[in-house]
C-alpha positions as CSV (number, residue, x, y, z in Angstrom):
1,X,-72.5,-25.3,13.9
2,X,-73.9,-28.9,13.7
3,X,-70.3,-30.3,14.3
4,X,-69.7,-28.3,17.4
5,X,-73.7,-28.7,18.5
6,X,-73.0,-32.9,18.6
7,X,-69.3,-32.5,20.3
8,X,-70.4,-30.7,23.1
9,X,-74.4,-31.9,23.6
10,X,-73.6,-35.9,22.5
11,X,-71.3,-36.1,25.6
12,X,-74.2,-34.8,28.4
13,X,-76.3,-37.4,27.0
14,X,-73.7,-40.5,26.7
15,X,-72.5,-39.0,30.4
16,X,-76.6,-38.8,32.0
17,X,-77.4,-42.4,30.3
18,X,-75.0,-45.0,32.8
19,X,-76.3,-42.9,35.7
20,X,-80.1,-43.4,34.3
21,X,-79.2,-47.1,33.6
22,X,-78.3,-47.3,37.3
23,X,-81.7,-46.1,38.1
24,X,-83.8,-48.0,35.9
25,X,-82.3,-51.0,37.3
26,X,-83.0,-50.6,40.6
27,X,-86.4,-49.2,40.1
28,X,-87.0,-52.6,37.5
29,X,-86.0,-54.9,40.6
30,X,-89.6,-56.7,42.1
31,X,-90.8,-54.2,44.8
32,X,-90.8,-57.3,47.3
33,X,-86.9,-58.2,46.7
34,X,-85.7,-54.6,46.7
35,X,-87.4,-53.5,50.0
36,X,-85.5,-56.9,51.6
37,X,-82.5,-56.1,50.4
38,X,-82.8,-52.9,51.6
39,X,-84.1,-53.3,55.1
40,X,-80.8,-56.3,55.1
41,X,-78.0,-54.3,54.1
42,X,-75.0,-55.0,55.9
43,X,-71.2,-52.8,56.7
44,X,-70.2,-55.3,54.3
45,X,-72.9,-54.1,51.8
46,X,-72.2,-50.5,52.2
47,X,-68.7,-50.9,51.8
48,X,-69.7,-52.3,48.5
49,X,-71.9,-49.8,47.7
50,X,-69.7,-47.0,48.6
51,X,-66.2,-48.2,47.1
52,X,-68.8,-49.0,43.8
53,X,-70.6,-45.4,43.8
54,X,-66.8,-43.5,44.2
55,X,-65.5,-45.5,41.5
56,X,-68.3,-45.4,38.9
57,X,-68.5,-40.9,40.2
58,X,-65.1,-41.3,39.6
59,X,-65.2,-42.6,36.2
60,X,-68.2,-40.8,34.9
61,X,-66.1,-37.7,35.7
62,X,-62.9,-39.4,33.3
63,X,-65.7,-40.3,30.8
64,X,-67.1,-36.6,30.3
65,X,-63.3,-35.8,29.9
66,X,-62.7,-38.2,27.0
67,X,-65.7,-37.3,25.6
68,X,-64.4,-34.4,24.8
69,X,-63.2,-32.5,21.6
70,X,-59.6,-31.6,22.2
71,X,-58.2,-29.8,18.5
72,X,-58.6,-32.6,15.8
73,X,-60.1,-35.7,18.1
74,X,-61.5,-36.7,21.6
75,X,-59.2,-36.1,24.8
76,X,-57.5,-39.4,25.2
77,X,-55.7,-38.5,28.4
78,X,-58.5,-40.4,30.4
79,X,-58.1,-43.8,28.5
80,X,-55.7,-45.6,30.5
81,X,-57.5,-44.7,33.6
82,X,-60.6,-45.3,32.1
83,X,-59.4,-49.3,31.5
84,X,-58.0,-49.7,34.6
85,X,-60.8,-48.7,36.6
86,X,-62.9,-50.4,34.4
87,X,-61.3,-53.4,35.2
88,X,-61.4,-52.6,39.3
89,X,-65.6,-53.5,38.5
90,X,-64.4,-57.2,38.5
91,X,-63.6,-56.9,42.1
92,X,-66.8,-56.1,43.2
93,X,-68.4,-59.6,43.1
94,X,-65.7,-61.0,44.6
95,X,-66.7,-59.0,48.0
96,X,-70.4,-60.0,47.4
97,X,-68.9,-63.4,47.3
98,X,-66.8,-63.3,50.2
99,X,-70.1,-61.6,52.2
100,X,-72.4,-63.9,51.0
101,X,-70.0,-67.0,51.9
102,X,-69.4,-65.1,55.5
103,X,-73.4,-64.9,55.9
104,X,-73.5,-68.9,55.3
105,X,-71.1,-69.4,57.7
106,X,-73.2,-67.4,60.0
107,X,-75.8,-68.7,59.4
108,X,-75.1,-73.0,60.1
109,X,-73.2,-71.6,63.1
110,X,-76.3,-70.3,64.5
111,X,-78.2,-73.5,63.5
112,X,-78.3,-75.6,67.0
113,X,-79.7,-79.4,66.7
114,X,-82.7,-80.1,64.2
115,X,-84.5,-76.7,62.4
116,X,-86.9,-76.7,60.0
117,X,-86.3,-75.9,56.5
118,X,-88.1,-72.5,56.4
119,X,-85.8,-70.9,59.2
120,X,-83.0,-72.5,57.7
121,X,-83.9,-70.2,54.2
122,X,-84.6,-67.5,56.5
123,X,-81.7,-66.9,58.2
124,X,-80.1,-68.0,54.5
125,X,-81.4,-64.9,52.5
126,X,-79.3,-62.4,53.6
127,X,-76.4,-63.7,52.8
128,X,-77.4,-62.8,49.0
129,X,-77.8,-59.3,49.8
130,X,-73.7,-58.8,49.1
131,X,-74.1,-61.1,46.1
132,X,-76.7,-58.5,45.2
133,X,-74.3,-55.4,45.7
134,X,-71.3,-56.8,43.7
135,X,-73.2,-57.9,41.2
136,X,-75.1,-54.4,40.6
137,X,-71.7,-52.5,41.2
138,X,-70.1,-54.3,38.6
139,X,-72.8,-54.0,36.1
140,X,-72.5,-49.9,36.6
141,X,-68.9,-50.1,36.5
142,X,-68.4,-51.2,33.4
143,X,-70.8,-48.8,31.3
144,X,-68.8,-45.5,31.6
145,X,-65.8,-47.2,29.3
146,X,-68.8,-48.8,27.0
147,X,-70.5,-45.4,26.7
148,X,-66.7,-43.4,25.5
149,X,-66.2,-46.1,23.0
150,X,-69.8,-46.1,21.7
151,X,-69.9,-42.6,22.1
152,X,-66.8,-41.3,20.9
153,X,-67.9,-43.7,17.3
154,X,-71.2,-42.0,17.0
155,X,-70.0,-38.4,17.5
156,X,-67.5,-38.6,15.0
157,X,-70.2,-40.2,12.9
158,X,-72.8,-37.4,13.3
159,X,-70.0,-34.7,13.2
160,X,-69.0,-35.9,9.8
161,X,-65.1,-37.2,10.6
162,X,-63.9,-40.6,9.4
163,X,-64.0,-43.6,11.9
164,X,-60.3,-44.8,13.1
């Protein structure tokens, strides 16, 4: 009974705690900086966000799935997946890169003769607002492959089977 209670309950938990990550980070960020990048976002930005939201739904779903007990171990089918999509999470501040390098270039071509330093940062800041995004969407992507390996460790732990 305890066995089956931590196969089946252990991979809710490991499966609710990226999503709560995800949450806790965004509600951590200073109230200032999170209602600018907010009110900033950009098509560039919500291509970001929504490419980074599919992919980390999509892996959550493979991570419930190879958390798993199939017979005498976890369901490994999801594994290659799981890696490769993992590794897709590198992409993602690359396109806050490329938006944040566009919104420079944006910004000195709107520049015309002498400014003064403050509009110069003003106009500046939103280019970090794709930084921002790729960053974040990185960071969530790569916790559903973290919490199968942790997880899959500690429920064989609990459950009494030998570590590989």
């Amino acid at each position: 009974m305890r066995r089956r209670l931590i196969q089946t309950v252990l991979p809710l938990i490991f499966c609710l705690a990226p999503a709560l990550a995800t949450f806790l980070i965004a509600a951590a960020l200073p109230r200032q900086a999170r209602n600018f990048y907010l009110e900033r976002l950009t098509p560039l930005d919500g291509l970001i966000l929504g490419l980074g939201g599919a992919l980390f739904g999509v892996q959550m779903l493979l991570a419930w799935t190879a958390l798993q007990w199939r017979g005498r171990g976890f369901d490994e089918r999801p594994d290659r997946w799981l890696s490769n999509l993992a590794q897709a999470a590198e992409w993602f501040p690359l396109l806050g890169l490329i938006g944040t390098v566009a919104g420079i270039l944006q910004t000195f071509s709107s520049i015309k003769g002498p400014t003064p330093q403050a509009q110069i940062i003003q106009l500046y800041a939103p280019a970090l607002t794709a930084t921002g995004s790729g960053l974040f969407m990185a960071l969530i992507n790569i916790l559903p492959i973290w919490v199968v390996l942790l997880g899959r460790d500690i429920i064989r732990s609990l459950g009494g089977e030998t570590l590989p």
